[in-house]
PDB file with one MODEL, atoms N, CA, C and O in Angstrom:
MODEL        1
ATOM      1  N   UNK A   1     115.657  76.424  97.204  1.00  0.00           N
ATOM      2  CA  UNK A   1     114.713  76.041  96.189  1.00  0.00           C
ATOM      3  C   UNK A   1     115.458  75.366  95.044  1.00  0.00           C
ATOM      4  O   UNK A   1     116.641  75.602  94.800  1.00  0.00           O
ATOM      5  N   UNK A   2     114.641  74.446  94.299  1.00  0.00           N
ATOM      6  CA  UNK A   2     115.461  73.641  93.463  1.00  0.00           C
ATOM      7  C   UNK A   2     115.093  74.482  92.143  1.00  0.00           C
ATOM      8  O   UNK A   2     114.077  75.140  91.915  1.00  0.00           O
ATOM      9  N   UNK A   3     116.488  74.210  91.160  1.00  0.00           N
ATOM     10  CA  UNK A   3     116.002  74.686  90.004  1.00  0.00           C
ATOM     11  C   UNK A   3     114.968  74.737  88.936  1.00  0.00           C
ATOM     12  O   UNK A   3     114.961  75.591  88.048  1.00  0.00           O
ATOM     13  N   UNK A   4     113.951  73.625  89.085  1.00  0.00           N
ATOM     14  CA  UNK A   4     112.989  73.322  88.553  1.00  0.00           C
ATOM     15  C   UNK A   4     111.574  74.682  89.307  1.00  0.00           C
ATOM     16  O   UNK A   4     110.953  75.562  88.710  1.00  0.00           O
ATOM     17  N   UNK A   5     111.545  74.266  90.778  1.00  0.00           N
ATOM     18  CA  UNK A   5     110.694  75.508  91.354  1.00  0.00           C
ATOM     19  C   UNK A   5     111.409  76.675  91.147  1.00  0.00           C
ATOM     20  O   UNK A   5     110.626  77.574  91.454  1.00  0.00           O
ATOM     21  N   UNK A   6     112.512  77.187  90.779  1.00  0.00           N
ATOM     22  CA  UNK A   6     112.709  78.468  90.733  1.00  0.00           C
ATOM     23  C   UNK A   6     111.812  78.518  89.332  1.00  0.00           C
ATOM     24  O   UNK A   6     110.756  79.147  89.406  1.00  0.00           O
ATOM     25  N   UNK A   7     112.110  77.982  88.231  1.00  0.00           N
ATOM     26  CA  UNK A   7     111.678  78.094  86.791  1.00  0.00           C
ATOM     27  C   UNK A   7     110.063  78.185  86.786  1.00  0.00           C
ATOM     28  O   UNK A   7     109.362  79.058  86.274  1.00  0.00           O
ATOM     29  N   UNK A   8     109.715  77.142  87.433  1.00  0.00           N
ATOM     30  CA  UNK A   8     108.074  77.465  87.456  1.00  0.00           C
ATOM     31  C   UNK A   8     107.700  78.815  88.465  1.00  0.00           C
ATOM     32  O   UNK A   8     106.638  79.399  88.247  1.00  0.00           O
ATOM     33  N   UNK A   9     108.616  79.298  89.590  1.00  0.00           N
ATOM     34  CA  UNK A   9     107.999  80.107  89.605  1.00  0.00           C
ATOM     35  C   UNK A   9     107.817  81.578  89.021  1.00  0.00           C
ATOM     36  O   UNK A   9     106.926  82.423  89.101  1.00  0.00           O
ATOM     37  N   UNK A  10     109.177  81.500  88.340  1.00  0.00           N
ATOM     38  CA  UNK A  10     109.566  82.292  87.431  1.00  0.00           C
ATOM     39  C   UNK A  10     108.520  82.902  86.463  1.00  0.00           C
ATOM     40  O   UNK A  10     108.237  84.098  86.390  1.00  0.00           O
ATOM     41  N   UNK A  11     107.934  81.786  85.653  1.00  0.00           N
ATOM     42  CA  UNK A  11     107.106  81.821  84.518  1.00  0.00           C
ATOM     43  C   UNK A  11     105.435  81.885  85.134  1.00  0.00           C
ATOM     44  O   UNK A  11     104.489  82.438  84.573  1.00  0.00           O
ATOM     45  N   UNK A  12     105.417  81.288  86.193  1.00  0.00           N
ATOM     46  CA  UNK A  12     103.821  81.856  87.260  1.00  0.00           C
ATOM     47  C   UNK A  12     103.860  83.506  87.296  1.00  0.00           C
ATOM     48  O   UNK A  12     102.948  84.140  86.765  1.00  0.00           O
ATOM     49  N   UNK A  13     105.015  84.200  87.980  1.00  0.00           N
ATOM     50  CA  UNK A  13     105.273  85.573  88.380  1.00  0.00           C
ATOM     51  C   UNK A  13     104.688  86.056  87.211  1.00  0.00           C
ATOM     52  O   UNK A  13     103.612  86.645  87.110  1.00  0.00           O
ATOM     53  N   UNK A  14     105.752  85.660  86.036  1.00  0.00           N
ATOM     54  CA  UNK A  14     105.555  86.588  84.386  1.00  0.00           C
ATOM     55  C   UNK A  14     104.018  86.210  83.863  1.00  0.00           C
ATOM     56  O   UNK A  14     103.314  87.162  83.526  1.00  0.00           O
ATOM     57  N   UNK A  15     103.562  85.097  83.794  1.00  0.00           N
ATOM     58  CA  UNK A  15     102.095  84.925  83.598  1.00  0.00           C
ATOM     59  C   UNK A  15     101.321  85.861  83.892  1.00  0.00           C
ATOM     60  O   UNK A  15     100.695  86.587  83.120  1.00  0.00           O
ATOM     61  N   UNK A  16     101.352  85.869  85.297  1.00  0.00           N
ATOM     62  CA  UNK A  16     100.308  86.647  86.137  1.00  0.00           C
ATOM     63  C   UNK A  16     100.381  87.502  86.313  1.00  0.00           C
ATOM     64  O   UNK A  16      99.762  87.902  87.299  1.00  0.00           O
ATOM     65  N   UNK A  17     101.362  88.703  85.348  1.00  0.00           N
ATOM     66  CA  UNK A  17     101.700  89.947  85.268  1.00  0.00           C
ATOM     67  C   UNK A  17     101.775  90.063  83.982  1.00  0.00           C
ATOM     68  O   UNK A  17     101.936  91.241  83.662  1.00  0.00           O
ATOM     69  N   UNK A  18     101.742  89.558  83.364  1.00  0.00           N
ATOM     70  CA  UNK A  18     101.195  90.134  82.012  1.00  0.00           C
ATOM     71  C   UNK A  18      99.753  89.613  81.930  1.00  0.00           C
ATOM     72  O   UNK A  18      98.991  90.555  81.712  1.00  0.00           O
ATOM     73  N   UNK A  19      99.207  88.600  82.015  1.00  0.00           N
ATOM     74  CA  UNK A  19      97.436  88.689  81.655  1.00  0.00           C
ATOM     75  C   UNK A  19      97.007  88.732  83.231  1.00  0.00           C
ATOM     76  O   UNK A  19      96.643  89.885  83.458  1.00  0.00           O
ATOM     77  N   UNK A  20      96.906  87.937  84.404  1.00  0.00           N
ATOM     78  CA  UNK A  20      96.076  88.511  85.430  1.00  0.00           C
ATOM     79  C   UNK A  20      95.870  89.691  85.729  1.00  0.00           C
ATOM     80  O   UNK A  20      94.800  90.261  85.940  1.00  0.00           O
ATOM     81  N   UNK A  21      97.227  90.192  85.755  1.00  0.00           N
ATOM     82  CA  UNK A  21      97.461  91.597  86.788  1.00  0.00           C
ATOM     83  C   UNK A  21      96.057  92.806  86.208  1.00  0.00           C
ATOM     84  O   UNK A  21      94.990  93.238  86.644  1.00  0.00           O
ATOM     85  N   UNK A  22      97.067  92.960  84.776  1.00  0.00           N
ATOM     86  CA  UNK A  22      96.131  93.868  83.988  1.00  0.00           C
ATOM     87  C   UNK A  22      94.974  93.907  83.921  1.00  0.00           C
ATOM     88  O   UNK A  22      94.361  94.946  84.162  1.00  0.00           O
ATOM     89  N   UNK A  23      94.319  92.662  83.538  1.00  0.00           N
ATOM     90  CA  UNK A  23      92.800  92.540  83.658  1.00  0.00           C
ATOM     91  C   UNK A  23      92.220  92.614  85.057  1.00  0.00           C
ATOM     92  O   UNK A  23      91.031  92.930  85.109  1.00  0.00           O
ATOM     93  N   UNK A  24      92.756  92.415  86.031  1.00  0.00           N
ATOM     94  CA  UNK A  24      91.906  92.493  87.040  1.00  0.00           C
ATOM     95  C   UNK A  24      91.987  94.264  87.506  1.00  0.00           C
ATOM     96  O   UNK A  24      91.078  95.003  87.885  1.00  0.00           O
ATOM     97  N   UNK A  25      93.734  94.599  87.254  1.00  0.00           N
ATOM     98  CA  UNK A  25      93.155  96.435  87.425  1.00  0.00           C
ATOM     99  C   UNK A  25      92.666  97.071  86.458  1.00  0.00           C
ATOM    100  O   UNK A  25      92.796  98.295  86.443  1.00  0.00           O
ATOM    101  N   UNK A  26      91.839  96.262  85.193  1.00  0.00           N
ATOM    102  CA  UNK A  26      91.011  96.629  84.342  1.00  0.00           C
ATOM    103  C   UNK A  26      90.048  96.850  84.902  1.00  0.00           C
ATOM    104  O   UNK A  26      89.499  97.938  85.077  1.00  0.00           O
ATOM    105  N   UNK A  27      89.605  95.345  85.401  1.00  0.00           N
ATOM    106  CA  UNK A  27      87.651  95.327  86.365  1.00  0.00           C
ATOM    107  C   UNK A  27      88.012  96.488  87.627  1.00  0.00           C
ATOM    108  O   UNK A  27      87.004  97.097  87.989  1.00  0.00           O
ATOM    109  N   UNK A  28      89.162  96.839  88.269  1.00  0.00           N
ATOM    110  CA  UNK A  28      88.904  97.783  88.961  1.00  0.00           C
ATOM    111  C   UNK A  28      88.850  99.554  88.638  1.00  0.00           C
ATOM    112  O   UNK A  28      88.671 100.556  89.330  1.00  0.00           O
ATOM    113  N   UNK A  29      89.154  99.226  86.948  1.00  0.00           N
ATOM    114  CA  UNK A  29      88.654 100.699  86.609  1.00  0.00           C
ATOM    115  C   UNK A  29      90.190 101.727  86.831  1.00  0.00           C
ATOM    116  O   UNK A  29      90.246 102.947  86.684  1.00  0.00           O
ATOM    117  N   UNK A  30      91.242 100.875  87.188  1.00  0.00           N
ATOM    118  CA  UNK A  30      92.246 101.422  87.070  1.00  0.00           C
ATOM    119  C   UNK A  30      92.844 101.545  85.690  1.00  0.00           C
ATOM    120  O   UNK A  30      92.741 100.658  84.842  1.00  0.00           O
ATOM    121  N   UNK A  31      93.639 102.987  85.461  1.00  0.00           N
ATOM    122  CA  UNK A  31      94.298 102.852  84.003  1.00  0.00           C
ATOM    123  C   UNK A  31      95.230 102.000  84.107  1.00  0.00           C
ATOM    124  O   UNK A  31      95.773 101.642  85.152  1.00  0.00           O
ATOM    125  N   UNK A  32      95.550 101.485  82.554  1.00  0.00           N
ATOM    126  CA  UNK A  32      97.039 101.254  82.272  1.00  0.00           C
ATOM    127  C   UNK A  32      97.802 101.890  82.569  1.00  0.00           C
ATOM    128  O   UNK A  32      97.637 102.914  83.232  1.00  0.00           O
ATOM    129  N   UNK A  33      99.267 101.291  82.000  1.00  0.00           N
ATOM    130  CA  UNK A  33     100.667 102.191  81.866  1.00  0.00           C
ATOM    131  C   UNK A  33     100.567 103.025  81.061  1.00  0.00           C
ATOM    132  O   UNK A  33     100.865 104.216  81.148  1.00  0.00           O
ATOM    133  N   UNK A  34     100.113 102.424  80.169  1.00  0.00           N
ATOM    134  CA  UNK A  34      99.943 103.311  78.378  1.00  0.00           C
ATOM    135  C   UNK A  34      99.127 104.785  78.691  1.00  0.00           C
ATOM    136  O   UNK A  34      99.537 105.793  78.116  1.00  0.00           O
ATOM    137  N   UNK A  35      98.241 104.851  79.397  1.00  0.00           N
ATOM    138  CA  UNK A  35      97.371 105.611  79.884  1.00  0.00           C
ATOM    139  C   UNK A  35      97.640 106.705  80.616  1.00  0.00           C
ATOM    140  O   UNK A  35      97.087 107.794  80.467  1.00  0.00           O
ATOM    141  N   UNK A  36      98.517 106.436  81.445  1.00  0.00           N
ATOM    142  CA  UNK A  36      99.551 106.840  82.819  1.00  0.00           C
ATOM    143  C   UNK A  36     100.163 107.571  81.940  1.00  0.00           C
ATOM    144  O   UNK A  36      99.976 108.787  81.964  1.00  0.00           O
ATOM    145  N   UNK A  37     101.100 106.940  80.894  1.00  0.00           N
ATOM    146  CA  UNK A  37     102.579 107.711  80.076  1.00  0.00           C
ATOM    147  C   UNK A  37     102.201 108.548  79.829  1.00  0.00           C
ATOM    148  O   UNK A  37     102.462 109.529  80.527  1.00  0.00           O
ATOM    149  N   UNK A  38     101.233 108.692  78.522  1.00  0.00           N
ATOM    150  CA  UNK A  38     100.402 109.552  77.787  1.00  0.00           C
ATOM    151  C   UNK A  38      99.377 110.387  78.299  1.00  0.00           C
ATOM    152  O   UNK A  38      98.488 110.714  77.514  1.00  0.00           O
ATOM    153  N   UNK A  39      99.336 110.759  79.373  1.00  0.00           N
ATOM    154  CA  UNK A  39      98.590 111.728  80.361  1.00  0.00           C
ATOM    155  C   UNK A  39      99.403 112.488  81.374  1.00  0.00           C
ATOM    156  O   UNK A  39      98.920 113.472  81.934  1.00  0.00           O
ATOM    157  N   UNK A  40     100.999 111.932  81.706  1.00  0.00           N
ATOM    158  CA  UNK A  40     102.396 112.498  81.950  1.00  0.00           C
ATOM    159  C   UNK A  40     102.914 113.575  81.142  1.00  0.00           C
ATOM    160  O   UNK A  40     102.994 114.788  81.338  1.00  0.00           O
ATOM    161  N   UNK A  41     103.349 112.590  79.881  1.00  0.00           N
ATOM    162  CA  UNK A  41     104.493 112.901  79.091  1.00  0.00           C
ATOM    163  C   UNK A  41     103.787 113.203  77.179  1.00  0.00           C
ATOM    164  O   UNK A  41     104.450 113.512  76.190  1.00  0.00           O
ATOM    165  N   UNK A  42     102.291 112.962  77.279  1.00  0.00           N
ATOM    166  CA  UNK A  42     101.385 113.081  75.982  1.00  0.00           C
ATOM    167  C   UNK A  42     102.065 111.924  74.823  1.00  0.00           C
ATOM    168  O   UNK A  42     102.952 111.078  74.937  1.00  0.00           O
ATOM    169  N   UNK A  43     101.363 112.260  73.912  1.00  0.00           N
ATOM    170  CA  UNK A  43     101.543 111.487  72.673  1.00  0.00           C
ATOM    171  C   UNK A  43     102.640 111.805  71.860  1.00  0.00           C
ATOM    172  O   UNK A  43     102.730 112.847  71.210  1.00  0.00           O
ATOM    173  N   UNK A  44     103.830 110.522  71.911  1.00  0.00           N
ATOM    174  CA  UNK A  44     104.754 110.573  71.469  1.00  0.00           C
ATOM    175  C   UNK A  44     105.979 110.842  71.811  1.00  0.00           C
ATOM    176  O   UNK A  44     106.877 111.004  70.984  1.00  0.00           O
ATOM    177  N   UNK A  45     106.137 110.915  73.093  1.00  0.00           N
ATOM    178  CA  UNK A  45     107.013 111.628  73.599  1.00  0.00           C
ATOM    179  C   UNK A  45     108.021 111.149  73.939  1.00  0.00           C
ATOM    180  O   UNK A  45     107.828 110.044  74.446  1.00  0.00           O
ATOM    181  N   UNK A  46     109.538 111.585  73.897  1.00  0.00           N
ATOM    182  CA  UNK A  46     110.361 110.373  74.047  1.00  0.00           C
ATOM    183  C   UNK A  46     110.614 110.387  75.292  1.00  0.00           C
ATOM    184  O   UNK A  46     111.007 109.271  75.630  1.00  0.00           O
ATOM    185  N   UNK A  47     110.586 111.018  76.037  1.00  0.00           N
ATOM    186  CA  UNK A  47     110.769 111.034  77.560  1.00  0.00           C
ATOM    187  C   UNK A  47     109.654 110.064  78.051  1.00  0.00           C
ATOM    188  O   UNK A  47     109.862 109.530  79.140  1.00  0.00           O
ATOM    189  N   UNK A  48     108.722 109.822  77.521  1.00  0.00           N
ATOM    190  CA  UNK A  48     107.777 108.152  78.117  1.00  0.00           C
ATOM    191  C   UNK A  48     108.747 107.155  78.310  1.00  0.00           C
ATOM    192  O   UNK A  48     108.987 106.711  79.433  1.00  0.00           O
ATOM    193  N   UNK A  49     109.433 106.700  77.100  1.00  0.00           N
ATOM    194  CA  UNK A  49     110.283 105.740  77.029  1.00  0.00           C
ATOM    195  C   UNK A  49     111.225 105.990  77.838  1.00  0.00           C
ATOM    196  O   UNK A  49     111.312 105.073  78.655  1.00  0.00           O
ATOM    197  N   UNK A  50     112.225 107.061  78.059  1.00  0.00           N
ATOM    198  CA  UNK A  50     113.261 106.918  79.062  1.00  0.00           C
ATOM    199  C   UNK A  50     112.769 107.070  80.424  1.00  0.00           C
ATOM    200  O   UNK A  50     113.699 107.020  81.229  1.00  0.00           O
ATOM    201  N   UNK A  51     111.562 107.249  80.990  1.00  0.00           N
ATOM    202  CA  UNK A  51     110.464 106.641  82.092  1.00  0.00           C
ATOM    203  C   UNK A  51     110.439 105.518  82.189  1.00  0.00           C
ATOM    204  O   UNK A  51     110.518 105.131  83.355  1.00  0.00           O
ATOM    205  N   UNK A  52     110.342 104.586  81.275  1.00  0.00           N
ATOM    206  CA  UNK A  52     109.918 103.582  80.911  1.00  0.00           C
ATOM    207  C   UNK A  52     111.147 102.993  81.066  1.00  0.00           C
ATOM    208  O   UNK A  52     110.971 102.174  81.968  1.00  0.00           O
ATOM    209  N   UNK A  53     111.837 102.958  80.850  1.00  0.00           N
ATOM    210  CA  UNK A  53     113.381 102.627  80.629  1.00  0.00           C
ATOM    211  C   UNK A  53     114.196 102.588  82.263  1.00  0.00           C
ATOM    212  O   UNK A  53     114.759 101.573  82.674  1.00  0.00           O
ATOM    213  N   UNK A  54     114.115 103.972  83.103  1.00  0.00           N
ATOM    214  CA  UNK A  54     114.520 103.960  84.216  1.00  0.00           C
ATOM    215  C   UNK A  54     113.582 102.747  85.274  1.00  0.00           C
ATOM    216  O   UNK A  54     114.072 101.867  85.982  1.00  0.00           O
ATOM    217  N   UNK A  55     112.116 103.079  85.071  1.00  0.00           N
ATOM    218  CA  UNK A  55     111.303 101.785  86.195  1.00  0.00           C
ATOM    219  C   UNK A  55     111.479 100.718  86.117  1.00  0.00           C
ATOM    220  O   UNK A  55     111.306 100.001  87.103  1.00  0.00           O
ATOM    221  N   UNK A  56     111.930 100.162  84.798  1.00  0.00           N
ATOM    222  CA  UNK A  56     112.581  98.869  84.537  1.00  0.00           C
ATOM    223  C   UNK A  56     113.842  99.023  85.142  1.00  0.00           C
ATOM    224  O   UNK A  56     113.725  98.653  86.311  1.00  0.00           O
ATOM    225  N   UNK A  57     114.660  99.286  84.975  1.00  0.00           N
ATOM    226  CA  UNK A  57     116.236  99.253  85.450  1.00  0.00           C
ATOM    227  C   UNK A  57     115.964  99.400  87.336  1.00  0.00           C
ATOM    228  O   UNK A  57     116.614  98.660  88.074  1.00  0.00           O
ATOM    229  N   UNK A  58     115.256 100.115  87.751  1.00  0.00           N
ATOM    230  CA  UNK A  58     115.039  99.963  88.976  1.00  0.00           C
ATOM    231  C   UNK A  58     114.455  99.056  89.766  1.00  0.00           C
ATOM    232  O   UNK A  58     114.712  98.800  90.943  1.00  0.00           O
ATOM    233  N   UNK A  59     113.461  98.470  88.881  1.00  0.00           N
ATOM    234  CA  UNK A  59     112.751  97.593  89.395  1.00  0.00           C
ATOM    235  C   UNK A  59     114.057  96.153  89.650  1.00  0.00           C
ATOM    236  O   UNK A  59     114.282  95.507  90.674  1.00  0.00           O
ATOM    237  N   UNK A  60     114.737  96.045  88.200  1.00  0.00           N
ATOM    238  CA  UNK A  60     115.416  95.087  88.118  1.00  0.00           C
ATOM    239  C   UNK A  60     116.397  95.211  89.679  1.00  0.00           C
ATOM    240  O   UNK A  60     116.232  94.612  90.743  1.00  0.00           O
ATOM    241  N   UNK A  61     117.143  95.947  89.392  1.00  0.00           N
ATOM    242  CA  UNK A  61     117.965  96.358  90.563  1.00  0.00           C
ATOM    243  C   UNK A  61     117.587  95.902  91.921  1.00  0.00           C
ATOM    244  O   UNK A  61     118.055  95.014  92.634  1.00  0.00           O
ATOM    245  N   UNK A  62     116.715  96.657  92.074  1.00  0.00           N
ATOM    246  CA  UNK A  62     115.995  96.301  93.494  1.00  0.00           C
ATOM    247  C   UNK A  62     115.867  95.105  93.840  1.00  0.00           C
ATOM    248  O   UNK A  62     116.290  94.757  94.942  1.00  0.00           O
ATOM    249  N   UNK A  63     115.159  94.063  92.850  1.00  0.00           N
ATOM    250  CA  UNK A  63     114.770  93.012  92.970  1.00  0.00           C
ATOM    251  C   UNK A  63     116.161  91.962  93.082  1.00  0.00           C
ATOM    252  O   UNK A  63     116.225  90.861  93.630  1.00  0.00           O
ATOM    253  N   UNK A  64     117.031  92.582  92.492  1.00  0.00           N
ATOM    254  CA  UNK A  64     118.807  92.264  92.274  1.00  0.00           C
ATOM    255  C   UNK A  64     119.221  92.273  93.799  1.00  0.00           C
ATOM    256  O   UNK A  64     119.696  91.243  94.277  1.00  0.00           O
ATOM    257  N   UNK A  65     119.140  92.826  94.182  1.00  0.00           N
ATOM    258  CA  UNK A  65     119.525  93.541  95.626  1.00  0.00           C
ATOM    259  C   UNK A  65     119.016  92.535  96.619  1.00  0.00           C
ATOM    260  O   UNK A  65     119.590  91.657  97.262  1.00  0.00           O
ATOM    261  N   UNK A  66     118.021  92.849  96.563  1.00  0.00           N
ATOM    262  CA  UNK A  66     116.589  91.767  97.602  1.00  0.00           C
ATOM    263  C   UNK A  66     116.809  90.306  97.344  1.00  0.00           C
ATOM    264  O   UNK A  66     116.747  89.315  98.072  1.00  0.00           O
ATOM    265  N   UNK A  67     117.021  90.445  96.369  1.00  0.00           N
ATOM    266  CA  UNK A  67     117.231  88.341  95.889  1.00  0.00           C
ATOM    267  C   UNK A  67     118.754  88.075  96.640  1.00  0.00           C
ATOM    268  O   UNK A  67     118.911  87.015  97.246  1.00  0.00           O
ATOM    269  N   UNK A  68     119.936  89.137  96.571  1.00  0.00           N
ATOM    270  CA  UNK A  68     121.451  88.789  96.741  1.00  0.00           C
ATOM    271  C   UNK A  68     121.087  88.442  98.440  1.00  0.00           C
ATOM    272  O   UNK A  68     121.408  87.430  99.064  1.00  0.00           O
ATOM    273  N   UNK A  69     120.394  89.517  98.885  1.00  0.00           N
ATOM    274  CA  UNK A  69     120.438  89.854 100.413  1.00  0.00           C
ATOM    275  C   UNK A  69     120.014  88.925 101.201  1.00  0.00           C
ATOM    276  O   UNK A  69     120.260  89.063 102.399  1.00  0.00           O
ATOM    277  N   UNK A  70     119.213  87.650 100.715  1.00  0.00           N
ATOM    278  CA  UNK A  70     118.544  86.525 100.778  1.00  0.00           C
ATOM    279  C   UNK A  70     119.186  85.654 100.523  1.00  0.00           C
ATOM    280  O   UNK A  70     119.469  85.005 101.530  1.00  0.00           O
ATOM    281  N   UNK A  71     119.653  85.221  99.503  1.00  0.00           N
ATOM    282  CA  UNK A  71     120.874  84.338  99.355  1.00  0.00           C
ATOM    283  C   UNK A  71     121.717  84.484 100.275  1.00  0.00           C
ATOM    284  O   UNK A  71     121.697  83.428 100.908  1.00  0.00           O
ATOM    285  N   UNK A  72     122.614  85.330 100.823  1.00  0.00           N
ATOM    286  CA  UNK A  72     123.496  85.371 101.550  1.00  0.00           C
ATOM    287  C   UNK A  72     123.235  85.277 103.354  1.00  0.00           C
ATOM    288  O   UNK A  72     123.988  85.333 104.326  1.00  0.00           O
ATOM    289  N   UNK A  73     121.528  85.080 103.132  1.00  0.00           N
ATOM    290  CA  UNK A  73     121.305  84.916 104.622  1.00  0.00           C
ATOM    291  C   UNK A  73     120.871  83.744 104.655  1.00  0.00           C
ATOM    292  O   UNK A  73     120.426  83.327 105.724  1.00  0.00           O
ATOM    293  N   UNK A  74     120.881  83.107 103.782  1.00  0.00           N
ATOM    294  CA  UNK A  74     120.233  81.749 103.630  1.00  0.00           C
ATOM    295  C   UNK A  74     121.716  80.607 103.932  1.00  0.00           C
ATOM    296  O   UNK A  74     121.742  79.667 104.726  1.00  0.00           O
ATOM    297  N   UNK A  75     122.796  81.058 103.052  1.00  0.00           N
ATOM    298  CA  UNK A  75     123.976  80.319 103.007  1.00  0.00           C
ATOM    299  C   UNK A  75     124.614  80.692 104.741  1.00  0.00           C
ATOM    300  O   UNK A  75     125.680  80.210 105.124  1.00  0.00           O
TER     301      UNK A  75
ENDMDL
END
């Protein structure tokens, strides 16, 4: 993929996960995150954030992993 389609698809992914995603598991009556935390871990709690903190780092990772593992089968 050329650097130009990586970038657009880059910014499609992030689009459509910050306003599609949400709103559409809005119309399905699904909670938020915010919703999720604070029905876990209650109001205020700092252990939300280091929740919050690990699914990011994993997510990244993973996706780190999966992207390398692809590249190297591609080359």
């Amino acid at each position: 993929m050329k650097k130009k389609d990586s970038i657009l698809v880059f910014i499609s992914g992030l689009f459509s996960g910050i306003f599609v995603l949400p709103m559409l598991l809005g119309a399905l009556g699904i909670p938020g995150f915010e919703v999720v935390l604070t029905a876990l871990f209650g109001e205020g709690n700092p252990w939300a954030i280091v929740f919050s903190v690990l699914l990011i780092v994993l997510v990244v990772f993973v996706t780190n992993k999966v992207s390398n593992r692809e590249t190297r089968k591609n080359v």
